[in-house]
DRENLO-365335 format. One record per residue (C-alpha): residue number from 1; chain; x, y, z. Coordinates in steps of 0.5 Angstrom, whole numbers, plus 2048, in hexadecimal, padded with zeros to 3 digits. Example, Ala and Ser with C-alpha at 12.3 -4.5 7.8 and 13.67 -1.06 7.14 Angstrom:
BEGIN
{k = 1 c = A xx = 819 yy = 7F7 zz = 810}
{k = 2 c = A xx = 81B yy = 7FE zz = 80E}
***
This chain:
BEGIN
{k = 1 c = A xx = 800 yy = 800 zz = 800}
{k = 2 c = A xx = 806 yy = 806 zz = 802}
{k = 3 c = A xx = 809 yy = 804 zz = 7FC}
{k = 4 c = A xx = 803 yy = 805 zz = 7F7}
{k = 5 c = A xx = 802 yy = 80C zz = 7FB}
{k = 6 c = A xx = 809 yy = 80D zz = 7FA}
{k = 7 c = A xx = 80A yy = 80B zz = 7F2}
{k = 8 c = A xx = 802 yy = 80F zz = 7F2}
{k = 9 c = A xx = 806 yy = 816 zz = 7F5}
{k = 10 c = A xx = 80D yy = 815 zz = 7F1}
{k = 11 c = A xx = 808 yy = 814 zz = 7EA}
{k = 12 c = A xx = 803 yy = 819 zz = 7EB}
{k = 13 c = A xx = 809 yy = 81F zz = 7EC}
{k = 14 c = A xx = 80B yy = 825 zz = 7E8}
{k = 15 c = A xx = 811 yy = 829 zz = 7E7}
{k = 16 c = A xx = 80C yy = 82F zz = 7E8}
{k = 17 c = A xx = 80A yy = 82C zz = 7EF}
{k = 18 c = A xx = 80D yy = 830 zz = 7F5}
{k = 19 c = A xx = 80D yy = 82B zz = 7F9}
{k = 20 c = A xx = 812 yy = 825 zz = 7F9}
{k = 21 c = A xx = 80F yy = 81F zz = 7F8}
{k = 22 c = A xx = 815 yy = 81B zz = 7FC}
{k = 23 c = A xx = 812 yy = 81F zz = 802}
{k = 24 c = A xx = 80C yy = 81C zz = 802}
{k = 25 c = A xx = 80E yy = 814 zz = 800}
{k = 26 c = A xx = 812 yy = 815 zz = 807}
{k = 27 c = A xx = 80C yy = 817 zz = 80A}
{k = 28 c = A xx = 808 yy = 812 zz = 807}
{k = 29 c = A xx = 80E yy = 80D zz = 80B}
{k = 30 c = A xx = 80E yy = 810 zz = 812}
{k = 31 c = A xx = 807 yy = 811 zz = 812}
{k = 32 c = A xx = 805 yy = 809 zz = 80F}
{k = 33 c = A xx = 80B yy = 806 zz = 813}
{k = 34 c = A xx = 80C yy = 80B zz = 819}
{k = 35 c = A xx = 814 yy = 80B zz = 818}
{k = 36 c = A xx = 818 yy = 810 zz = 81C}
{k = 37 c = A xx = 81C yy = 814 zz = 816}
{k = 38 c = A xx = 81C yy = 814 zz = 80E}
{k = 39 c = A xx = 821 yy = 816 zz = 80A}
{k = 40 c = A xx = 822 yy = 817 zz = 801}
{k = 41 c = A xx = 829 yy = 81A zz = 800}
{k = 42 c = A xx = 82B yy = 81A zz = 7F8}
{k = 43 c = A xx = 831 yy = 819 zz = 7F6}
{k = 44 c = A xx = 835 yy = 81F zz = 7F4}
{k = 45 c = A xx = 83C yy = 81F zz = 7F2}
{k = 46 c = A xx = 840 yy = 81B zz = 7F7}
{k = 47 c = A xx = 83B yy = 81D zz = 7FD}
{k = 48 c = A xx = 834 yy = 81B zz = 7FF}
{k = 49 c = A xx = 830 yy = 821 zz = 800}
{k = 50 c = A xx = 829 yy = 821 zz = 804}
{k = 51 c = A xx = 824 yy = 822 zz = 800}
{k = 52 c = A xx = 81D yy = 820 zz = 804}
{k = 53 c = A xx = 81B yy = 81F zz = 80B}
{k = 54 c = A xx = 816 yy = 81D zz = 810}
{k = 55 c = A xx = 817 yy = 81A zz = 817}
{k = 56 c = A xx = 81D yy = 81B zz = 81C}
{k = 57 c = A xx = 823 yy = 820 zz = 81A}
{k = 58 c = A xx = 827 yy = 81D zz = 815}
{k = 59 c = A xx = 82F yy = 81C zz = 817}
{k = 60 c = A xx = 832 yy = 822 zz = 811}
{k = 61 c = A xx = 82F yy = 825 zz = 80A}
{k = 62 c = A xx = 835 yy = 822 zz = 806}
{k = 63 c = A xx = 839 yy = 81C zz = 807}
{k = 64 c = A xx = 840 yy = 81B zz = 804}
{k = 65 c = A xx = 840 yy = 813 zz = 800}
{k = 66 c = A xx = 842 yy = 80E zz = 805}
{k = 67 c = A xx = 840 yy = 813 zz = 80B}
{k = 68 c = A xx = 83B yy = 80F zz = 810}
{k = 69 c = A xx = 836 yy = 80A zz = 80E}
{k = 70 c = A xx = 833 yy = 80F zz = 808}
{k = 71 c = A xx = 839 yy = 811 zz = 805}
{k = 72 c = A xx = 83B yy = 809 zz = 805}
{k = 73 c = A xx = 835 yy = 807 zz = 801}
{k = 74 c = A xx = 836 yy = 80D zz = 7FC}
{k = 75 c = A xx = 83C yy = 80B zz = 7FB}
{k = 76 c = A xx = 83C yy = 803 zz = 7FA}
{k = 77 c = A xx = 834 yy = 803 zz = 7F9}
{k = 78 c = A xx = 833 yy = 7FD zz = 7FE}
{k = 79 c = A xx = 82F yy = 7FD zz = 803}
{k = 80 c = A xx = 830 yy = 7FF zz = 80B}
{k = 81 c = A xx = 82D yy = 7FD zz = 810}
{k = 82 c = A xx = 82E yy = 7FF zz = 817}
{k = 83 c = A xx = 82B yy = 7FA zz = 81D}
{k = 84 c = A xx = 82C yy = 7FE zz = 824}
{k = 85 c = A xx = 82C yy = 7FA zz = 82B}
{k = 86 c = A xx = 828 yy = 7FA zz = 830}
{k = 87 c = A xx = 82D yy = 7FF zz = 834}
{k = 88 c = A xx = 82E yy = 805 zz = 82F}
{k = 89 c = A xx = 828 yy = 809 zz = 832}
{k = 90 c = A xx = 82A yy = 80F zz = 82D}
{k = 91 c = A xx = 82B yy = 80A zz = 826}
{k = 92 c = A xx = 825 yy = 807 zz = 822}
{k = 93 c = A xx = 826 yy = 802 zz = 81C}
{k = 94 c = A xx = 827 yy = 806 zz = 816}
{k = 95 c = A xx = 826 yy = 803 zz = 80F}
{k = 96 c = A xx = 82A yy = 806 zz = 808}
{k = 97 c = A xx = 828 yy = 804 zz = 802}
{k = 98 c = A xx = 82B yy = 807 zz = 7FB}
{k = 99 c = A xx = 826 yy = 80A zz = 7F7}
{k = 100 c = A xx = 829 yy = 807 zz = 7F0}
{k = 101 c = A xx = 827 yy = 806 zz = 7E9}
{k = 102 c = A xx = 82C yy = 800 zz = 7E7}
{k = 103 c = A xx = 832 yy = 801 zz = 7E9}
{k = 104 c = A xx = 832 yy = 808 zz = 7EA}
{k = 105 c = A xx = 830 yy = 80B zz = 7F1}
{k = 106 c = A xx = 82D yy = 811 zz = 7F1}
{k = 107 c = A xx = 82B yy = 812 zz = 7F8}
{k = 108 c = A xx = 82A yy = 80F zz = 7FF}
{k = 109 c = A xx = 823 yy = 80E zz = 803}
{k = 110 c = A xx = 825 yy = 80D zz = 80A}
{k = 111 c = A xx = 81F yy = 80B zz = 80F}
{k = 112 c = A xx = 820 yy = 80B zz = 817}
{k = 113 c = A xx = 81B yy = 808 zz = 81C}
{k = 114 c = A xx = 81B yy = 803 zz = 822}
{k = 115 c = A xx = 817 yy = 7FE zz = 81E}
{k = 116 c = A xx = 81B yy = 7FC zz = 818}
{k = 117 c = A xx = 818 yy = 7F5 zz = 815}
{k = 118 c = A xx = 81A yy = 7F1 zz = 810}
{k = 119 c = A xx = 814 yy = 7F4 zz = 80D}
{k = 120 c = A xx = 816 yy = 7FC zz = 80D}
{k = 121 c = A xx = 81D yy = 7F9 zz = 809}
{k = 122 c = A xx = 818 yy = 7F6 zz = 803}
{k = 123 c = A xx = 814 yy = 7FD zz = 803}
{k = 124 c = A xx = 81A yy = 801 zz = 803}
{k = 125 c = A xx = 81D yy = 7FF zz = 7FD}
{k = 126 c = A xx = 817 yy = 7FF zz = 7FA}
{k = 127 c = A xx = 816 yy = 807 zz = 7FB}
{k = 128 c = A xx = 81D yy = 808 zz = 7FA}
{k = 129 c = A xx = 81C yy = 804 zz = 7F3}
{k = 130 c = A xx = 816 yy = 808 zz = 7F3}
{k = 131 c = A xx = 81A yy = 80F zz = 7F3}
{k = 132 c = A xx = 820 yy = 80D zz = 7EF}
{k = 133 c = A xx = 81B yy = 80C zz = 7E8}
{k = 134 c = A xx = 818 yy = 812 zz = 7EB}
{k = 135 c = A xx = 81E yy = 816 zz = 7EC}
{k = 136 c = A xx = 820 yy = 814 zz = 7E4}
{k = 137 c = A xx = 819 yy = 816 zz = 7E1}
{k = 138 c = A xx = 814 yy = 81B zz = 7E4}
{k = 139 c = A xx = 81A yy = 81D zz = 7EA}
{k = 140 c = A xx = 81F yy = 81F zz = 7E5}
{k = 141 c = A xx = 81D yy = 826 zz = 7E6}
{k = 142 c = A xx = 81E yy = 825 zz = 7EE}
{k = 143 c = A xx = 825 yy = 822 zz = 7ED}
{k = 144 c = A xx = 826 yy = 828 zz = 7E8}
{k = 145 c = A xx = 824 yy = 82D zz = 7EE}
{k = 146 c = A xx = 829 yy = 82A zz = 7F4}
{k = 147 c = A xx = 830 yy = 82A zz = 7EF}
{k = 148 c = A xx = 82D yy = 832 zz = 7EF}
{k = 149 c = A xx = 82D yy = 832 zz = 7F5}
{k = 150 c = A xx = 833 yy = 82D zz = 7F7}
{k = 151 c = A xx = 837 yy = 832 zz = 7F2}
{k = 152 c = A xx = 834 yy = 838 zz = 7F4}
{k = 153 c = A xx = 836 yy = 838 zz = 7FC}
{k = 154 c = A xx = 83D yy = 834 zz = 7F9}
{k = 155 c = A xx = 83E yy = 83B zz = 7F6}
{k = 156 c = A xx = 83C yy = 83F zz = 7FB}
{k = 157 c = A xx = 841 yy = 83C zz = 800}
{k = 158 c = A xx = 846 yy = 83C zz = 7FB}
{k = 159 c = A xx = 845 yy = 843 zz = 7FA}
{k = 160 c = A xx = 845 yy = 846 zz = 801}
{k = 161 c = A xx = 84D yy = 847 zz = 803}
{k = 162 c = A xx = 851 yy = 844 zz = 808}
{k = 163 c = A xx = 852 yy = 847 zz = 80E}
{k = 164 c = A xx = 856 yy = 844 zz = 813}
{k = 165 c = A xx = 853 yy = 843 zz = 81A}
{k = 166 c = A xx = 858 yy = 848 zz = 81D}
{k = 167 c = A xx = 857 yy = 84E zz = 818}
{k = 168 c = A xx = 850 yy = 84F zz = 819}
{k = 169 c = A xx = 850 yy = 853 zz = 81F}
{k = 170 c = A xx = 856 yy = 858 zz = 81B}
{k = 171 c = A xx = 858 yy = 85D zz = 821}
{k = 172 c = A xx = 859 yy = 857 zz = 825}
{k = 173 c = A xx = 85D yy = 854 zz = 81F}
{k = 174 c = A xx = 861 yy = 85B zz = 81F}
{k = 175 c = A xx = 863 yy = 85A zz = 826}
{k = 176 c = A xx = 865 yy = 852 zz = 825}
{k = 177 c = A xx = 869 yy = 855 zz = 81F}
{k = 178 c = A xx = 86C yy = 85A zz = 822}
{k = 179 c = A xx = 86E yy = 856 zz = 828}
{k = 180 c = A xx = 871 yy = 851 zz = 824}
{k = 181 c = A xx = 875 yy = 856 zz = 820}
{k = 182 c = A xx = 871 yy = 856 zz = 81A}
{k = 183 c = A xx = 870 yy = 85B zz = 815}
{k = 184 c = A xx = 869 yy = 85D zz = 814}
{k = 185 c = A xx = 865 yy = 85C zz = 80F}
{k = 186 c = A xx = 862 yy = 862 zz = 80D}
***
């Protein structure tokens, strides 16, 4: 039933839609399976970028490939998952699956909940196959807009100089320079 939904949802939307259909599969999922944190990163680069979440904070909005269960899968394409003990009050079982069309890992959609079963591997994968077919028709014009995104706020960064953490108070920078025996640099 959640994955009909799932697929009725990801076939019916538009580019001109404002919304995001990934955020309303996942909703779908926490509200059908009460699980605790839903995650889609896509793959950009050599990151893996949040693109839509529901639930508990997710640990970062972009991931290095191999850094953590979600920049692993992104990487390698195969599936994580993480079984907590009993005596790790803070953790809960994590599922990682790669959003892949063939061999080609385009993403990552990563589930937390106390009650991962047998059962929530099968529907995982299958909304992850779900959202790969859709992130390679109909979604294209998503992917498109977070490159932008990635690329823009990669730009931004680069942009800004590089200001060392001692010069950012100049009249204290003077005075260490000065005490140093260093010449200003007016």
């Amino acid at each position: 039933m959640l994955v009909a939904e799932a697929k009725r949802v990801l076939d019916s939307w538009r580019p001109t839609n404002r919304h995001s259909p990934l955020d309303e599969v996942l909703e779908l999922l926490e509200d059908g399976r009460r699980y605790e944190s839903l995650s889609v990163y896509l793959v950009l680069g050599e990151r893996v970028n949040l693109v839509a979440h529901r639930g508990n904070a997710p640990a970062s909005d972009s991931l290095a490939f191999g850094e953590s269960n979600i920049g692993s899968v992104a990487k390698n394409g195969i599936t994580k998952s993480k079984d907590i003990s009993v005596g790790d009050p803070k953790g809960r079982p994590e599922l990682a699956v790669p959003i892949k069309l063939a061999a080609r890992v385009l993403g990552v959609l990563n589930v937390e909940s106390s009650r991962l079963s047998a059962a929530d591997n099968i529907l995982v994968h299958e909304v992850a196959h779900l959202i790969a077919r859709f992130l390679t028709s109909n979604g294209k014009h998503l992917v498109r807009k977070a490159r932008e995104a990635a690329a823009a706020a990669l730009a931004d960064s680069a942009a800004k100089p590089y200001r060392a953490t001692s010069d950012k108070n100049a009249a204290e920078a003077s005075a260490r320079r000065a005490a140093a025996g260093e010449a200003s640099r007016a």
